[in-house]
Structure formats: C-alpha cells, structure tokens
N, C-alpha and C positions, 0 to 999 in steps of 0.2 A: 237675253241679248244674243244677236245671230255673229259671228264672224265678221261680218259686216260693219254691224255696226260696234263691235268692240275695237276694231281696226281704226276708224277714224271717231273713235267717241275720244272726250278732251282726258289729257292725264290726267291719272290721281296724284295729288301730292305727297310726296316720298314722307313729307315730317309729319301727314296728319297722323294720329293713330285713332285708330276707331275703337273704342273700347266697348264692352258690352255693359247692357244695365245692370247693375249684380242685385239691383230689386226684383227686376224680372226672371231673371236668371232664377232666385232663391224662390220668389214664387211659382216659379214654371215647377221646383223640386219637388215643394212642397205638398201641390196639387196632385202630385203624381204619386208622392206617398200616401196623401188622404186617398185618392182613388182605390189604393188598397186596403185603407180603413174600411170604406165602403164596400169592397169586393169580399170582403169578413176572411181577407189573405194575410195570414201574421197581422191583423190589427194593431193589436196590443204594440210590437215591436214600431210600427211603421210609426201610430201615433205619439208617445213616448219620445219618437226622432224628432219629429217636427215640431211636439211642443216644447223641446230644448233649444231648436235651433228657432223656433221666434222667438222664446225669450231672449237669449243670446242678440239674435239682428235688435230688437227691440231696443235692447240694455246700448249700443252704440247707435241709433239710427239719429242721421242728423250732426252725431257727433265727428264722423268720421267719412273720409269722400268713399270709400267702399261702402261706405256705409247709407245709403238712403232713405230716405222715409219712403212708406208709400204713396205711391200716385192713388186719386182714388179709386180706379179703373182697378190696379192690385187687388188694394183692400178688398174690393169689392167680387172678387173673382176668387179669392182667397176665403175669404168671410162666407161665401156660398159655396165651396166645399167643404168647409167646418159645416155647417148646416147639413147637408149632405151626409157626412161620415155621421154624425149626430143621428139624423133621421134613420138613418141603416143599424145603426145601432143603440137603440136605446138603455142597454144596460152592457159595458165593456167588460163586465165579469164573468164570473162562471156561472152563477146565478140570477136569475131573473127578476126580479123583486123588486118591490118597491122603491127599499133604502138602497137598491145599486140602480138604479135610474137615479135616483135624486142625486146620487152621490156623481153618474154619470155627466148629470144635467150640470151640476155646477162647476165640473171640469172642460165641458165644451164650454160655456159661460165664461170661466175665466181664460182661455182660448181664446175664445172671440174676442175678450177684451183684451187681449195683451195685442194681439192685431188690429184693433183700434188704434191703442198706442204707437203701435209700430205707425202707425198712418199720422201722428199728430207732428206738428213742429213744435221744436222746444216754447215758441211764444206759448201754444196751446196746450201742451204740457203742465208748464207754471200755471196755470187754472186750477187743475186739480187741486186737493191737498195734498199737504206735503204726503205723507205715507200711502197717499192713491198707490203708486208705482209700483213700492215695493210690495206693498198688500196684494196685486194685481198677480204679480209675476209669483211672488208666495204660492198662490192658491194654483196657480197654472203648474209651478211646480211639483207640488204636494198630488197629484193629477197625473201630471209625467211620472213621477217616483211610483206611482202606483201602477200604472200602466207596464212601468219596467222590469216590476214585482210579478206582473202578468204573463210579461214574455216569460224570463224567467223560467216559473212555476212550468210556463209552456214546454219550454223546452227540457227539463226535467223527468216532466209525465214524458213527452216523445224519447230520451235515452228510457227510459224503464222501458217503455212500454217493444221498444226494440230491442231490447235483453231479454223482456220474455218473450217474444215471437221468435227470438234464435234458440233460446232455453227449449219453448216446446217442440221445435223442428228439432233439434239435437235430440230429444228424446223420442221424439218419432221418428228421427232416424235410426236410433240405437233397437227401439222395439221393432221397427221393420228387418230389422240387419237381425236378432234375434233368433226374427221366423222364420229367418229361409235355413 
C-alpha cells in the first residue's frame, strides 16, 4: 500500500482485534522442525519436539478456542512433511536394519495418525472406538520417548567425544612443549 493510499484508505476499527490462527501458527513450527528432520540436523531432537507438541494440540483441539482443529489445507501440509522427514529417513537410529525401519515406520504411522486426529471434530472423533485415542497417542509417544532417548545418547557421544579432542590436544601440546 503506497502513502497514498494509506492516507485516504477507510479506518480500521480500534476494538477489532485480529488475532492469528494458532493452527497455522503451530503448523508453520512444526514444518519447520520436520524440515530439519529431513535435513538429518539434530533429527532425533527436532522430531521428539513436534511429536510431543501434536499430541499435546491434538489432546485439546476443538476443545479449547486456542485450541483448533485442523483445516484440511494443514493437515495436509503437515501430513506431507511427515512423509517427507519419513522418506529422508528411513531408520531414526543408529543402526540401519531392518527392525529400526519397522520400528521407524510405525512411529511416523502413529505421527501421521495423531495429525489425523488433530484434523477430526469431536462429531468425528466419537466414530472411533473408544481407546482409538488413547492407543493412537500411546504409540506416537512410545516414538517421541525414543527419539528423546536418541537425542540424548547424541549429545552424550558429542560431550565425550569433545573431552577427548581437548584430552589429545593437551597431550600434544604437552609432547610439543617437551621437544623444544
């Protein structure tokens, strides 16, 4: 808008307040962390975040005005970066194998399905059985826990592995200092 036309464009009203969508909002986050699932950048840590914070949206959506379901435009945008982080990494472990793909495959699976959820209204909710929910978010948990297990372990190896790179610099400084 040029000076111009802000100068004679009509007021805005002092009491509307424009609030943002905190659906989109959480999905804009979300995407942004899987992107780094996919980028193989702290995965473990990034993923871990986001399948706490769908469960979490999920567990209030619909119930609460912060709280929204998804549009399906979200879901859908959201759902194809799980795909994504998924396809980039077929096994989130250390090891490559078979049983860490499987075990991979059914943690993006119950991913995907708790953002399903996230996407249903309570009408469409009540369809399920009753322990859909809680089974859902379990398994998506059980997923996040392990992923967190991952970070973790991660950052672990990284303090060691930087205690001994100053360990062996201090002794190659000591043997340098030695020689002379």
């Amino acid at each position: 808008m040029t000076f111009s036309e802000a100068l004679y464009a009509p007021p805005v009203e002092p009491d509307i307040e424009v609030r943002p969508d905190q659906a989109e909002i959480a999905v804009g986050t979300y995407c942004d962390e899987l992107a780094h699932v996919v980028s193989g950048q702290d995965r473990a840590y990034h993923l871990s975040h986001v399948i706490d914070a769908v469960c979490r949206k999920c567990l209030v959506a619909g119930k609460r005005s912060d709280a929204p379901v998804l549009s399906p435009e979200q879901h859908d945008r959201l759902a194809a970066e799980v795909r994504s982080a998924h396809k980039a990494n077929p096994s989130m472990f250390w090891e490559d194998n078979e049983a860490m793909r499987k075990i991979t495959a059914q943690g993006f699976k119950a991913l995907s399905s708790v953002i399903s959820l996230w996407a249903e209204t309570e009408e469409e909710r009540a369809l399920h059985p009753e322990h859909f929910l809680r089974d859902t978010l379990d398994r998506a948990r059980i997923f996040q826990n392990l992923m967190h297990n991952v970070s973790l372990a991660k950052d672990i190896e990284s303090r060691a592995w930087s205690r001994a790179t100053k360990a062996i610099e201090e002794i190659r400084l000591a043997a340098v200092g030695d020689a002379k």
